[in-house]
C-alpha positions in Angstrom: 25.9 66.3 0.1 23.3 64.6 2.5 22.8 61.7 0.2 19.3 60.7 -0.6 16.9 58.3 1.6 17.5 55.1 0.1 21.0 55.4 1.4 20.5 57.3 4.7 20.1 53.9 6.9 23.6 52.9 5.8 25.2 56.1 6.8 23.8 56.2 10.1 24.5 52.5 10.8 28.6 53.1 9.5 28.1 56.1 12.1 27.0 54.6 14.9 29.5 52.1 14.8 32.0 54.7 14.9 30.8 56.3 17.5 31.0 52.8 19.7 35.1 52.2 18.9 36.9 52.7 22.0 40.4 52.5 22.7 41.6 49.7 25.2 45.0 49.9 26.0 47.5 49.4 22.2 43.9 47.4 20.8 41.3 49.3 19.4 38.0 47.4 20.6 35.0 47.9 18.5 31.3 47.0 18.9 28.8 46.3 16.4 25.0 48.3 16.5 22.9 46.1 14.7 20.6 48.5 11.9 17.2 48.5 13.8 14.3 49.0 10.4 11.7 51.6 11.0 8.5 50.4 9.6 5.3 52.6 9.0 2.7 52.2 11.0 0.3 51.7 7.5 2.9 48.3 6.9 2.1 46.3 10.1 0.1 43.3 10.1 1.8 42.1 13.4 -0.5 39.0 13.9 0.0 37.4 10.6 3.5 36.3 11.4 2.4 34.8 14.9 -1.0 33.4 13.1 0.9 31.7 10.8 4.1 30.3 12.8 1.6 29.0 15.2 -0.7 27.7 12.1 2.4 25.7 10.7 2.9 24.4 14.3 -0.4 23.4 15.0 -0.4 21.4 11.3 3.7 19.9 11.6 2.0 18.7 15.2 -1.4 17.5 13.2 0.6 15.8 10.4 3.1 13.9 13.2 -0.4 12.5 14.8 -2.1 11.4 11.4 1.4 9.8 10.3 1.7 7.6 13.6 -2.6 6.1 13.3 -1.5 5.4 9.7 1.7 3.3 10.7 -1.1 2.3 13.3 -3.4 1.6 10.9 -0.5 -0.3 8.1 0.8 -2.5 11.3 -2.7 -3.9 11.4 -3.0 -4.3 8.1 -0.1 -6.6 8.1 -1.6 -8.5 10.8 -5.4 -9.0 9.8 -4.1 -10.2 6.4 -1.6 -12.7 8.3 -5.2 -14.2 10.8 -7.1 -14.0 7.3 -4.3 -16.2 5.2 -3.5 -18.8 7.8 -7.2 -18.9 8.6 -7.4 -19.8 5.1 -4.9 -22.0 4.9 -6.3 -24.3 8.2 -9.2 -24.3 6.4 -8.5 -25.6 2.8 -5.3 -27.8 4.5 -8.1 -29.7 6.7 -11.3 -29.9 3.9 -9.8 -31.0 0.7 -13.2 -29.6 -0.9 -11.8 -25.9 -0.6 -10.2 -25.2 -3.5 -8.3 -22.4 -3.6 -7.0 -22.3 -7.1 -10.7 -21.0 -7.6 -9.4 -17.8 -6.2 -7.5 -17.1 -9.3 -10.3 -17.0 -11.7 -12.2 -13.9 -13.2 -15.2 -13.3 -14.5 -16.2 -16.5 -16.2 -15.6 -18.0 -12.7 -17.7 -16.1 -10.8 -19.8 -18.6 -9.3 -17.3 -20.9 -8.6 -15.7 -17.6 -7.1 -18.9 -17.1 -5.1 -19.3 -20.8 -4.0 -15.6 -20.3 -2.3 -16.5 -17.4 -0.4 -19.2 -19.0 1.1 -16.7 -21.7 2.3 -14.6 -19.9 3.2 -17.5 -17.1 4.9 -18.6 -20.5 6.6 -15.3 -21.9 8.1 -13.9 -18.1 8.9 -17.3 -17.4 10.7 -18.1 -14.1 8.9 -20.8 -16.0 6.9 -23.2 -18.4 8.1 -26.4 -20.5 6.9 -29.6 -19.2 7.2 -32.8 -21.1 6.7 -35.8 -18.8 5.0 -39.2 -19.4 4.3 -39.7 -21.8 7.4 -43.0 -24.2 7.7 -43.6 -23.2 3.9 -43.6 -25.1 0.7 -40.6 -22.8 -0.1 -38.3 -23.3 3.1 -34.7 -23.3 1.8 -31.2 -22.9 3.1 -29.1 -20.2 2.0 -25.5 -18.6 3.0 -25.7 -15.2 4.0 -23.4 -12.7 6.4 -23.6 -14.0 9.9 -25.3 -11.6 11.7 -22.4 -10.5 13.8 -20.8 -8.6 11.1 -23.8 -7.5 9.0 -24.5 -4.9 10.3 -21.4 -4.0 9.5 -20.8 -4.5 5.8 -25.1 -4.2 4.6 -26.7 -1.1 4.6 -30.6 -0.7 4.9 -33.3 0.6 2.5 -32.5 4.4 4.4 -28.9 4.1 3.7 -28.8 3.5 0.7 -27.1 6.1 -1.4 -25.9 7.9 1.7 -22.2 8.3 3.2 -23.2 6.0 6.0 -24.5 3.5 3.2 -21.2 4.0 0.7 -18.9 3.5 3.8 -20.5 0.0 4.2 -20.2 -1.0 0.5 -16.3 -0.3 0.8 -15.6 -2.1 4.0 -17.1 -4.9 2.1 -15.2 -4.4 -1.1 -11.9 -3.9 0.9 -13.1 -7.0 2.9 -13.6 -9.3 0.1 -10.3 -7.9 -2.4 -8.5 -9.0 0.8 -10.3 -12.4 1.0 -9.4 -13.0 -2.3 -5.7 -12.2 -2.3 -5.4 -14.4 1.1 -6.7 -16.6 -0.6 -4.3 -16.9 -3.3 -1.3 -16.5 -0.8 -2.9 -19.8 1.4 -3.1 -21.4 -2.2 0.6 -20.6 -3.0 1.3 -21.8 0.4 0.0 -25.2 0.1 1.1 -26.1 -3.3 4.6 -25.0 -3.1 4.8 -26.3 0.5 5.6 -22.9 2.2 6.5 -23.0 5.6 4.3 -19.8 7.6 3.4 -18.9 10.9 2.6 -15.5 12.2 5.8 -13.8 13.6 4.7 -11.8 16.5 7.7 -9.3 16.5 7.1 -8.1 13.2 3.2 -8.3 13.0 2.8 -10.2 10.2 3.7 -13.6 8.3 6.9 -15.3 8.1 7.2 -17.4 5.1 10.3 -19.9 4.2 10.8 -22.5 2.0 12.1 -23.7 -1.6 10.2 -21.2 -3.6 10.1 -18.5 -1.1 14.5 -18.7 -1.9 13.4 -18.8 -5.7 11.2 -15.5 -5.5 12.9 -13.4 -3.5 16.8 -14.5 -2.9 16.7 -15.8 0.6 15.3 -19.1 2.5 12.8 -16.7 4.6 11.2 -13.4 4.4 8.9 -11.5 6.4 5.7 -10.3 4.2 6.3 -6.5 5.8 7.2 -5.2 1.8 10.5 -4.6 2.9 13.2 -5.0 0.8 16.7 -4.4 2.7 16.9 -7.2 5.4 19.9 -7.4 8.4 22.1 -4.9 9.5 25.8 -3.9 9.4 27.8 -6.7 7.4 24.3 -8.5 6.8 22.4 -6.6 5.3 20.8 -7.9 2.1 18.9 -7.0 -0.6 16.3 -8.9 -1.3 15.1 -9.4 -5.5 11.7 -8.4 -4.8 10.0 -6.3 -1.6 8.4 -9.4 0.0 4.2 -9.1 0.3 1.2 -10.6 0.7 0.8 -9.6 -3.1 3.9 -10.8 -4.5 3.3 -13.9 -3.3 -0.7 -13.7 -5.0 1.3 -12.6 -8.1 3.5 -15.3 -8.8 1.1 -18.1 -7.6 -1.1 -16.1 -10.3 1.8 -16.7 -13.0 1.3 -20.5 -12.3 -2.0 -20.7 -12.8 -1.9 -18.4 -16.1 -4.1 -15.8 -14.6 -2.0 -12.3 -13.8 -2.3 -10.5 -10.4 -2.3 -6.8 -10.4 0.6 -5.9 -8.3 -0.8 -2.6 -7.6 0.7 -0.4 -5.1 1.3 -3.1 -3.0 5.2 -3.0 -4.0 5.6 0.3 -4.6 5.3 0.0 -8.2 8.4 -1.0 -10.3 10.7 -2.5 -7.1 11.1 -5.6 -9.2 12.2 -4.1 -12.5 15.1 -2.3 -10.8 15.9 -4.8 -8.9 15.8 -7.8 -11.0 14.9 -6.6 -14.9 15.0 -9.8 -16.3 12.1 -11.6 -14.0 10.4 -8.6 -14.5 11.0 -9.3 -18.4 9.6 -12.4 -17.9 6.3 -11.3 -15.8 5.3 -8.8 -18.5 5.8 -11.8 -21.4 3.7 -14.1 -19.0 1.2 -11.7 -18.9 1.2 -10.3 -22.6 1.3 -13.8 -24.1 -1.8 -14.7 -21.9 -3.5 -11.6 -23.5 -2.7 -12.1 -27.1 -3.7 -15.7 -26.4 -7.2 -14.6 -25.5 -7.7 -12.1 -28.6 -9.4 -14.4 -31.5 -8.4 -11.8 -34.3 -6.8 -8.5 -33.8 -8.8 -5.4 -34.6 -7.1 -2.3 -36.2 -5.4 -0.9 -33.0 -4.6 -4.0 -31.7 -3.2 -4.7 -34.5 -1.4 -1.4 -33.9 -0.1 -2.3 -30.9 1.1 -5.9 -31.7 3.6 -5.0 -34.7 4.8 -1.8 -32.5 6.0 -4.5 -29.7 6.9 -6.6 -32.8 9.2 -3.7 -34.1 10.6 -3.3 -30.7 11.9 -7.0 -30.1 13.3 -7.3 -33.9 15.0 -3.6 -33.4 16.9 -5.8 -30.3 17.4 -9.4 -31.6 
């Protein structure tokens, strides 16, 4: 029986290595034919495989490239928000009329807000003042962006609406968010007495002191938002992954008004590594909510005698 295709391959494969066996000496010495495939010619697509072998190497090489200008790109972000906090802190250490408890306020302190980033704009050199109207009945002084930079944060009438015009606007947004949490990092600094200096090693701030030990376990950390410091027999874990906005956050606790941590810690590092102070930054925050509310609707209602029925199902 000649068997049928499917099974044809096999046969001759078994056969040729037969026909290889040799005898050497009392040891039979064999060697193995590898089954070559026949393809049809109909099958090929022979530049697929190299099109996409070489596609995958061109994008692993692309990817390595993008990767190293964003730890480019996070290195300086750790070290323009280290200039921008101490600059804030020279500044509000040395004029007594900078206060940057302000920094903590929302909406019903936005022009106390305002008033401190013209300060701060002023001493920090990104803002400057401007006098308009001059020779007229109506010549004032006003703050505005110094003109070094405003180019750089305003857009014109022509760019308004346009990608050149919406790239602006977020530089500024990013700018200010980042003057704002400085801000609130100097203040922490200067209340609780922190010790900081810019550690040029690591790119970023070193902060020690009393309450620095409280927050995060140890007498210093580096504000790089990682949490495993040391190495072999001293390594330690620290309670909290030490950054700029951790700090914001609990200075933010003290003056009633709760930080958004963000992403900025990688989003629940604190509740797995210490649960109870992150039980008592989510009752912080919730009483300071309920606080606000001067009577309940229906779903807030709702959601008050759910948390309710939670705590009395573990008291």
């Amino acid at each position: 029986m000649k068997g049928s295709k499917a099974t044809r391959p096999i046969r001759e494969f078994v056969m040729a290595k037969k026909a290889k066996k040799a005898k050497a000496g009392d040891s039979e010495v064999s060697e193995s034919v590898a089954l070559v495939p026949k393809i049809k010619a109909t099958a090929l697509s022979k530049d697929v495989g190299p099109l996409v072998i070489r596609g995958l190497a061109e994008a692993h090489s692309a990817e390595a490239q993008a990767q190293a200008v964003l730890d480019t790109v996070e290195a300086k972000r750790y070290d323009l928000l280290s200039k921008l906090t101490m600059g804030i802190f020279k500044a509000a250490k040395a004029d007594k009329s900078i206060d940057l408890s302000t920094s903590f306020l929302g909406k019903e302190g936005a022009q106390q807000s305002a008033y401190l980033n013209d300060q701060l704009g002023i001493a920090l050199g990104f803002k400057e003042v401007q006098t308009i109207n001059v020779g007229t009945p109506q010549e004032a002084k006003r703050v505005a962006w110094a003109k070094g930079v405003a180019e750089l944060v305003l857009s014109t009438k022509e760019e308004k609406d346009t990608p050149e015009g919406k790239r602006k606007a977020t530089i500024r947004s990013n700018f200010l968010h980042s003057l704002k949490k400085c801000a609130q990092v100097a203040c922490s600094m200067l209340e609780d007495k922190v010790n900081g200096k810019y550690d040029e090693k690591a790119g970023t701030l070193l902060l020690s002191g009393p309450s620095i030990k409280a927050q995060f376990g140890q007498p210093s950390v580096l504000l790089n938002e990682k949490q495993t410091i040391g190495e072999g027999d001293k390594k330690v874990k620290l309670t909290e992954k030490p950054s700029f906005t951790a700090i914001a956050a609990k200075a933010g606790e003290k003056h009633g008004k709760p930080v958004h941590r963000g992403t900025n810690t990688r989003g629940n590092s604190r509740a797995l590594a210490n649960p109870t102070a992150a039980m008592d930054d989510i009752a912080k925050s919730f009483i300071s909510f309920v606080n606000k509310i001067d009577k309940p609707n229906e779903k807030q209602t709702a959601i008050l005698q759910s948390v309710r029925d939670a705590i009395d199902a573990k008291l």
